[in-house]
C-alpha positions as CSV (number, residue, x, y, z in Angstrom):
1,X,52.5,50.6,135.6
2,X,55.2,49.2,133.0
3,X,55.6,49.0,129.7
4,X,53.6,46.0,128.7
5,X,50.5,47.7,130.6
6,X,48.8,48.4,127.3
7,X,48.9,44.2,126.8
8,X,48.0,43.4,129.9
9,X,44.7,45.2,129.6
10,X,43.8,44.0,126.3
11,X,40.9,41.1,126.6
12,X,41.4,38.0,126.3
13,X,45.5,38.9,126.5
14,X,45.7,39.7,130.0
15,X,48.7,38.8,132.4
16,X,48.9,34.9,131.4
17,X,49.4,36.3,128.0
18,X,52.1,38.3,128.9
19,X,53.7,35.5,131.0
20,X,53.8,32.9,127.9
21,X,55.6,35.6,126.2
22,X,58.8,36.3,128.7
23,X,58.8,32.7,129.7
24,X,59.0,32.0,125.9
25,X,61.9,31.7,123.3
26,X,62.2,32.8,119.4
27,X,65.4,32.3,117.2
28,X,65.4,34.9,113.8
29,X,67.4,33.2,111.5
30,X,68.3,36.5,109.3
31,X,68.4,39.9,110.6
32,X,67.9,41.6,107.8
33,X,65.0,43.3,105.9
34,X,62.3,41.0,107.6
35,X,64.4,40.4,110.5
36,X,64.8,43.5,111.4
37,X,60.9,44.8,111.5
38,X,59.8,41.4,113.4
39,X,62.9,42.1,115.9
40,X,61.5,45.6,116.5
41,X,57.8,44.0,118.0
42,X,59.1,40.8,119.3
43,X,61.0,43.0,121.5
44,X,58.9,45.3,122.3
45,X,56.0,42.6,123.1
46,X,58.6,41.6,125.6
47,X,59.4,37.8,124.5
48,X,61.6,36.7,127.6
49,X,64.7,35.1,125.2
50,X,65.7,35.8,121.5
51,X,68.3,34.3,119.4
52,X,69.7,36.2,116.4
53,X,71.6,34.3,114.1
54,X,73.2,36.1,110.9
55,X,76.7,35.7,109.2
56,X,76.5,38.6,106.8
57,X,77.6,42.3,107.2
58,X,75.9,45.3,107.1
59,X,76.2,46.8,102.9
60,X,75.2,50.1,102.0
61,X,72.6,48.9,100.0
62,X,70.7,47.5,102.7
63,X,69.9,50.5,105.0
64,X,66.3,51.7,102.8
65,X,64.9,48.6,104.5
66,X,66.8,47.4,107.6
67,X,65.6,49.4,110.3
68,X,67.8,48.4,112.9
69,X,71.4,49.4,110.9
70,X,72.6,52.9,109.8
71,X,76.0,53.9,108.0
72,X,78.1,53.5,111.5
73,X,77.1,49.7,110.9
74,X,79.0,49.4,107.1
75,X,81.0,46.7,107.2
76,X,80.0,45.2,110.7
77,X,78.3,41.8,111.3
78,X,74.4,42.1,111.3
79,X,73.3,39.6,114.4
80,X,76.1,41.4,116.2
81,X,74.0,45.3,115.8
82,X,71.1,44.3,115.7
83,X,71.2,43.0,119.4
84,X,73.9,45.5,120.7
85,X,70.7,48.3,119.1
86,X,68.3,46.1,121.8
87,X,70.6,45.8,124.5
88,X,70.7,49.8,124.9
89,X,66.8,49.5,124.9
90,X,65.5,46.6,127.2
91,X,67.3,45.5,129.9
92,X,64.4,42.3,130.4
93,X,65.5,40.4,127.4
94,X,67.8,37.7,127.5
95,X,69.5,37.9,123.8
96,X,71.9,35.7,122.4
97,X,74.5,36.5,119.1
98,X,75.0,34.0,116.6
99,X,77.3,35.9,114.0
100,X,77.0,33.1,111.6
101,X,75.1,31.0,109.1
102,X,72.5,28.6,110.0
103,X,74.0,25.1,108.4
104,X,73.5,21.6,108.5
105,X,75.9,21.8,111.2
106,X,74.4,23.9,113.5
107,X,70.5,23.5,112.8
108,X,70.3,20.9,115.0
109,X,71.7,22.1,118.4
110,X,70.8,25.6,117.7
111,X,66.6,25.3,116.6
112,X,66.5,22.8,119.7
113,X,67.1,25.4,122.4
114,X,64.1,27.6,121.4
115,X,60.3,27.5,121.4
116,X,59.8,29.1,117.5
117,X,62.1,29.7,114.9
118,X,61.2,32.7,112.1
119,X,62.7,32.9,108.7
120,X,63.7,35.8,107.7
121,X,66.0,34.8,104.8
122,X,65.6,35.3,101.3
123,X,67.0,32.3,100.0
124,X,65.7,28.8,99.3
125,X,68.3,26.5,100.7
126,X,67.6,28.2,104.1
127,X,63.9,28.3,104.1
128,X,64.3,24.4,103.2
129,X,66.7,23.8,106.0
130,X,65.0,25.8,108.7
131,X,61.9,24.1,107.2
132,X,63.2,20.8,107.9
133,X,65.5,20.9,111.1
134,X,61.8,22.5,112.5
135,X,59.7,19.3,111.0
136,X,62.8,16.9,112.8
137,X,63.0,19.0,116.2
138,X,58.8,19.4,115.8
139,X,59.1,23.2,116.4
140,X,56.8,25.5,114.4
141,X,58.4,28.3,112.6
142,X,56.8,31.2,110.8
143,X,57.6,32.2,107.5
144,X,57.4,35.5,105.3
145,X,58.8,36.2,102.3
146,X,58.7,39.3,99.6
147,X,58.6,39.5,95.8
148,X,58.9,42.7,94.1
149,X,55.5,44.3,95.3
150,X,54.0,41.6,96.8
151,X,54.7,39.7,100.5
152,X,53.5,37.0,102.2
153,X,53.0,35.1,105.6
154,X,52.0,31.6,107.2
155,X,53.3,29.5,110.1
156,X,54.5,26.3,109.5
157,X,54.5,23.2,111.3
158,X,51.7,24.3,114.2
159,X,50.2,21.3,115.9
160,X,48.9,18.2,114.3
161,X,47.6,18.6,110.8
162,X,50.3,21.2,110.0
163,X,51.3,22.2,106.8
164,X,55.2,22.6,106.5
165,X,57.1,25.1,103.8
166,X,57.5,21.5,101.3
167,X,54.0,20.9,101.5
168,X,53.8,24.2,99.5
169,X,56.6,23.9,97.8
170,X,57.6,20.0,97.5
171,X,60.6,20.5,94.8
172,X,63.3,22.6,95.7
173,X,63.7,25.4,93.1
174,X,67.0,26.8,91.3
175,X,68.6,30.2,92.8
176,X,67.5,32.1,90.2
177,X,63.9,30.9,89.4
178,X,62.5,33.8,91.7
179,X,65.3,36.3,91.9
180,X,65.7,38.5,95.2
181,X,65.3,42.1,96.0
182,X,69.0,42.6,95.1
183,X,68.3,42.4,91.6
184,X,64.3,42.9,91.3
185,X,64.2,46.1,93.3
186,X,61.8,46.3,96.3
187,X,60.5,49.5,98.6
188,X,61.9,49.0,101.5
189,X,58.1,49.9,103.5
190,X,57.3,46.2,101.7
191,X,59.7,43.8,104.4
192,X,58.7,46.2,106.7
193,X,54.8,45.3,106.7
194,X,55.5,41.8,106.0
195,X,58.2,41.7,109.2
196,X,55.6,43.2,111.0
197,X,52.9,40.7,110.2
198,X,55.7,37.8,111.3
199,X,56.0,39.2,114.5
200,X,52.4,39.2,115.2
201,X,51.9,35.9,113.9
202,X,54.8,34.7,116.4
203,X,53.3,36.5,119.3
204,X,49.8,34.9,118.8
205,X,51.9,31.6,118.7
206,X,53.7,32.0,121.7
207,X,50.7,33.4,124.0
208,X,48.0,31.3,122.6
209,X,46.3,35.0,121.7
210,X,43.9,34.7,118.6
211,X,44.4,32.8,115.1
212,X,47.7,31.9,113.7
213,X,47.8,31.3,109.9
214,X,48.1,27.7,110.5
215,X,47.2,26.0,106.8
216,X,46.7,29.4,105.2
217,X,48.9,31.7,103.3
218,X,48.1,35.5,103.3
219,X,49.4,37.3,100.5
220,X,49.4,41.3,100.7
221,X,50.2,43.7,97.4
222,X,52.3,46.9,98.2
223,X,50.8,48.5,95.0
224,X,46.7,48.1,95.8
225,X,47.5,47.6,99.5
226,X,44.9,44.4,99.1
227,X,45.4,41.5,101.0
228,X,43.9,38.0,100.2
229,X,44.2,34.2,102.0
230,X,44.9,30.4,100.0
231,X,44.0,27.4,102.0
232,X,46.8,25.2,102.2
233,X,46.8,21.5,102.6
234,X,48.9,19.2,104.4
235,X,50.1,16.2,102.5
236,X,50.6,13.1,103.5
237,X,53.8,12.3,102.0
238,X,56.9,14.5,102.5
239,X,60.5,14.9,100.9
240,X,61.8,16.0,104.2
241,X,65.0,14.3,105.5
242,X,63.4,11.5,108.2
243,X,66.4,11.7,110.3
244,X,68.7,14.3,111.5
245,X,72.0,12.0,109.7
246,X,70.1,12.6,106.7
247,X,69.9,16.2,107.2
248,X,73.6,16.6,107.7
249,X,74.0,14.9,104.4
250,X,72.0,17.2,102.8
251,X,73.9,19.5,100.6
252,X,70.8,22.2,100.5
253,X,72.9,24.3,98.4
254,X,73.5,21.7,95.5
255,X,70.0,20.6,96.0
256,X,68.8,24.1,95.0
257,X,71.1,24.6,92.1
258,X,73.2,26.8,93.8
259,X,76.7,27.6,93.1
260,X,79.5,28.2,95.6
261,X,80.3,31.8,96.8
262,X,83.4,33.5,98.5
263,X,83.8,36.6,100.2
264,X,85.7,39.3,98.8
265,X,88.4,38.9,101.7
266,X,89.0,35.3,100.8
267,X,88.7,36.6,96.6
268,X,91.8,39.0,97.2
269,X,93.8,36.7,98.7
270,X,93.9,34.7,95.5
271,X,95.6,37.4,93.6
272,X,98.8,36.3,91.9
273,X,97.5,33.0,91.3
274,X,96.3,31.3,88.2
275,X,92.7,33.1,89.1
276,X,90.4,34.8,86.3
277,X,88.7,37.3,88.0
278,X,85.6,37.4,85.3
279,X,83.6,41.5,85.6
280,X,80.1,40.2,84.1
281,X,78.7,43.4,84.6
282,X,78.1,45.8,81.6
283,X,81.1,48.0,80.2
284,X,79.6,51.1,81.6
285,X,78.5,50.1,85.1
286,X,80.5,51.8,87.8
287,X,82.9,52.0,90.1
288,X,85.6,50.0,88.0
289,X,87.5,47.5,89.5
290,X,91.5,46.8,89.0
291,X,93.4,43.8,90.2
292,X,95.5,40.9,88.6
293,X,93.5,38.8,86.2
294,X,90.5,40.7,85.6
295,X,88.5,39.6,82.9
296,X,85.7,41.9,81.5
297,X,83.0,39.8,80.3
298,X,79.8,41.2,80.5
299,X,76.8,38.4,81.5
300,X,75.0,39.6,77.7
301,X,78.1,38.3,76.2
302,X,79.2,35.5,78.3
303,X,77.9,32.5,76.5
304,X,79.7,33.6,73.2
305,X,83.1,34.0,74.8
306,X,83.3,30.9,77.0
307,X,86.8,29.9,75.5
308,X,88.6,32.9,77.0
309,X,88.2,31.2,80.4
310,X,89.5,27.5,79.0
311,X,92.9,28.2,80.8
312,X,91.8,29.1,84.2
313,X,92.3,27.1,86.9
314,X,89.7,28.7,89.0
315,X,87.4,31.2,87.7
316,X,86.0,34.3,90.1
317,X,83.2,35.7,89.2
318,X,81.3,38.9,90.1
319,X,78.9,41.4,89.0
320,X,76.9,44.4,91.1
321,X,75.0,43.0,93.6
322,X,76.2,39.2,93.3
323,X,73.3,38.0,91.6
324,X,74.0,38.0,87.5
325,X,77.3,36.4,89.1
326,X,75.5,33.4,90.0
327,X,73.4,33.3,86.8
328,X,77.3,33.4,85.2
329,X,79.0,30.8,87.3
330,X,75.9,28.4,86.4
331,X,76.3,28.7,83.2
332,X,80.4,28.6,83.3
333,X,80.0,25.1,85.3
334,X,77.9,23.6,83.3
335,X,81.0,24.2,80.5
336,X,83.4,23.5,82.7
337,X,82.6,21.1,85.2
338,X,85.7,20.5,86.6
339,X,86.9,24.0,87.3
340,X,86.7,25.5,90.9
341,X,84.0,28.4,90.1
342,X,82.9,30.9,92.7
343,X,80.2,33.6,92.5
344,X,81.9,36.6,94.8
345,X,79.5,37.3,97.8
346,X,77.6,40.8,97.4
347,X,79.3,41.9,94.5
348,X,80.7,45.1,94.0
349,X,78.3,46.3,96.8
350,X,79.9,44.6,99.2
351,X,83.2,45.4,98.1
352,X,82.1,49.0,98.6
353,X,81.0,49.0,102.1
């Protein structure tokens, strides 16, 4: 007896499923809210070798829905505990810590060492990166994704005839078109289903066992607990990078709209320069902050008191969660195109933790 027993007697599973699954190798790009559900059954289905890469840090705000974290883990790099939490708990898994992001510089050398690659991000220059270093390396990759109440799943990039993530979604959208569970809300049960239903879709990938949702999306609703299927259709024309020099070119982060962040350590050591720190959260939203050249503009008010930022030689900007901050520094380059202006990573929140 051992602990995969219950697989190995399950029909059409059997031992050679079980082998394909320790002789096989997963990377989780994102060990957070989706991450850290499919971790839980990966592991426990006892995939030989997985990769965890993640640059961010564990917030306060992030513990009603990533499993694997708990207050001891404030402040400490997520790819970091979420394998340490594994280590105490399998000893047959090789794991491997990548306490960073997933960039153009990395994509390549990284995706190539491992059989499947699942996204468990919840932003769009990633999902288009790990989209397209995936098409280049022709690895599949799953992918999930949550909205307020609603989830969804598909693998990408299975075999000839697969549909990839731009086949879906061909033009690259702004940040903020679909906003994220930082400022939507989201139960945190919700990633957990949907991280769930990743996992199984990557088992039945990597041990040939059943029906993957190869060129089908399946949606599921948190409120009605329905679930329901779209066809999808590869094209036969793609805006994917053809090369991986291309790739590297990319700037996914432009390409998306997106505007350049900083941490809060690297936001502090700017004090006493010719930095407006710019509040764009409302006058009554707590805690406060105090520090050299803080500006209090809320994000309601911003566009009719662009002028008090004219003088700045870099503007700061941030808000609760880091999201209205983005919405802000948009708007602020778009007046002021050639001023160095940074959304602050996490906002407050992260300050806090």
């Amino acid at each position: 007896m051992n602990r995969f027993d219950r697989q190995y007697i399950l029909n059409g599973f059997g031992i050679d499923g079980q082998k394909k699954l320790r002789n096989a190798s997963v990377l989780m790009v994102g060990a957070g809210g989706l991450g850290c559900p499919a971790l839980l059954y990966l592991a426990a289905a006892g995939v030989g070798r997985i990769g965890v890469i993640d640059g961010d840090i564990v917030n306060v705000t992030n513990l009603n829905r990533q499993v694997l974290f708990g207050e001891k883990d404030l402040g400490k790099n997520k790819a970091e505990q979420a394998v340490r939490h594994f280590q105490e708990k399998y000893s047959d898994i090789n794991w491997e810590i990548f306490p960073e992001f997933l960039t153009v510089q990395n994509a390549q050398e990284l995706i190539a060492d491992y059989d499947l690659v699942i996204d468990g991000t919840d932003n769009f220059p990633t999902r288009y990166l790990v989209n397209d270093a995936c098409l280049l390396h022709g690895k599949p990759f799953v992918f999930g994704a949550i909205y307020q109440h609603e989830g969804q799943v598909s693998v990408f990039n299975l075999g000839e005839e697969g549909c990839n993530y731009r086949d879906v979604h061909p033009e690259m959208p702004g940040p903020n078109e679909i906003p994220n569970c930082a400022e939507t809300g989201v139960l945190g049960v919700l990633p957990g289903i949907i991280g769930n239903l990743m996992a199984l879709e990557a088992i039945k990938v990597l041990s040939g066992y059943g029906e993957p949702l190869k060129n089908r999306m399946l949606y599921f609703n948190s409120l009605t607990s329905q679930t329901y299927e779209v066809e999808l259709m590869p094209k036969k024309s793609s805006s994917a990078p053809e090369s991986w020099s291309v790739l590297e070119n990319t700037d996914y982060q432009q390409a998306c709209g997106a505007v350049k962040e900083m941490t809060w350590k690297d936001a502090m050591g700017k004090m006493n320069q010719n930095v407006a720190f710019v509040d764009v959260r409302e006058l009554d939203e707590l805690p406060p902050l105090v520090c050299t050249g803080l500006m209090k503009i809320p994000m309601s008010v911003l566009d009719s008191q662009l002028d008090k930022l004219e003088d700045a030689e870099q503007i700061l900007i941030f808000c609760q969660s880091g999201m209205r901050s983005q919405k802000a520094a948009q708007v602020l380059s778009e007046t002021y195109p050639d001023k160095a202006i940074f959304s602050i990573k996490g906002g407050i929140n992260d300050l806090k933790s």
